[in-house]
C-alpha positions in Angstrom: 0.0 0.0 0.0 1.6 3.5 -0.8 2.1 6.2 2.4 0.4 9.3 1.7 1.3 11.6 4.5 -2.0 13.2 6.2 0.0 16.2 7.8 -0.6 18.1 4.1 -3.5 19.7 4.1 -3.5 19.7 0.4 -3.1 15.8 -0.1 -5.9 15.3 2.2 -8.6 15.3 -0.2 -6.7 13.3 -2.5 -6.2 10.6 0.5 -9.7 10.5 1.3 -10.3 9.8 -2.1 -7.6 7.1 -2.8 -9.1 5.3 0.3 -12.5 5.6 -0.3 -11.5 3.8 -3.8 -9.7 1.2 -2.4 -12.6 0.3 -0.3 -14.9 0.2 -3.2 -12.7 -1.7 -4.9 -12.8 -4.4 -2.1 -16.0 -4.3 -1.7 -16.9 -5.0 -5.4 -14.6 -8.0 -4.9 -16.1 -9.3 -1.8 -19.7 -9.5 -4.4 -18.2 -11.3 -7.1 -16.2 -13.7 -4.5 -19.6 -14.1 -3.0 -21.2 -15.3 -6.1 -18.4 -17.5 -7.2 -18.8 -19.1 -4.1 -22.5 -19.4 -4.8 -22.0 -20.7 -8.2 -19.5 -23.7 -7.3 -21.7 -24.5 -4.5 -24.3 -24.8 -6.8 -22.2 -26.5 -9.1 -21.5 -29.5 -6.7 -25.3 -29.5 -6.0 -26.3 -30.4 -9.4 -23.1 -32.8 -10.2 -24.2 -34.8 -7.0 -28.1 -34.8 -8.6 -26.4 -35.9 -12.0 -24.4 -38.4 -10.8 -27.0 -40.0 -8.7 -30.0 -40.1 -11.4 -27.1 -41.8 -13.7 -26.4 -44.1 -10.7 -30.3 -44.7 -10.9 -30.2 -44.9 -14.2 -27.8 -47.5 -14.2 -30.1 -49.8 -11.8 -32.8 -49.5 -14.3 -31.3 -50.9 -17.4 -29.5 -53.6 -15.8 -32.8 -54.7 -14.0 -34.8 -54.3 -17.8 -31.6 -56.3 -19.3 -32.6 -59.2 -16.7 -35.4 -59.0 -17.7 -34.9 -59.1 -21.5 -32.9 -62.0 -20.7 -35.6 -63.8 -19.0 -38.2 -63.1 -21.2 -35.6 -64.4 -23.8 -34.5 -67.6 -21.9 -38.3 -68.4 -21.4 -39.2 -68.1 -25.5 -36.5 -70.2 -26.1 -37.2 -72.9 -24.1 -41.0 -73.1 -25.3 -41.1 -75.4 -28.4 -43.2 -74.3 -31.4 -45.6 -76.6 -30.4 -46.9 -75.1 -27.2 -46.8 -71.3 -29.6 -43.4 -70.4 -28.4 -40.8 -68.7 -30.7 -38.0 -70.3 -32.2 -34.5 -69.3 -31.4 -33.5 -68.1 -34.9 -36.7 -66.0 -36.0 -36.0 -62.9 -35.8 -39.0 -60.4 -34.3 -39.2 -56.5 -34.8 -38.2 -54.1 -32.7 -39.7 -51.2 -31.7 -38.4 -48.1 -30.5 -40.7 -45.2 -29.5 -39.3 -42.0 -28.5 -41.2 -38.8 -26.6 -40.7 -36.5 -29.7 
């Protein structure tokens, strides 16, 4: 920080003014420390969300993929005679979409 001396009576209003900017100067970087700190909290907020609807996520298609699997063992072990499918037909798929 740079000395001004006080004792000169002409320097005085240029102190007052060198100080008062310094402390607007802090201040304006108090508000934007503030909102940084606002932002990564939120930040951390929503990665934690994220990661735990993925983690959900996750839970859901392995227990459909069990499924599939079942449903698939269970067609494959039904012969064509009790209307099952046979192993090597192949059957459409259908894929809808919310669009």
């Amino acid at each position: 920080m740079q000395h001004v001396d006080l004792n000169r009576s002409r320097e005085f209003p240029a102190t007052l003014r060198f100080l008062s900017i310094q402390a607007m100067m802090l201040n304006e970087f108090l508000k934007e420390h503030r909102k940084v700190e606002e932002l990564e909290t939120t930040l951390a907020q929503q990665q934690k969300s994220f990661e735990s609807k993925v983690a959900k996520q996750q839970q859901q298609i392995v227990a459909l993929v069990l499924g599939l699997q079942k449903v698939t063992a269970q067609l494959t072990t039904a012969g064509p005679s009790r209307g099952g499918l046979e192993a090597n037909k192949l059957t459409p798929l259908i894929v809808l979409t919310d669009r």
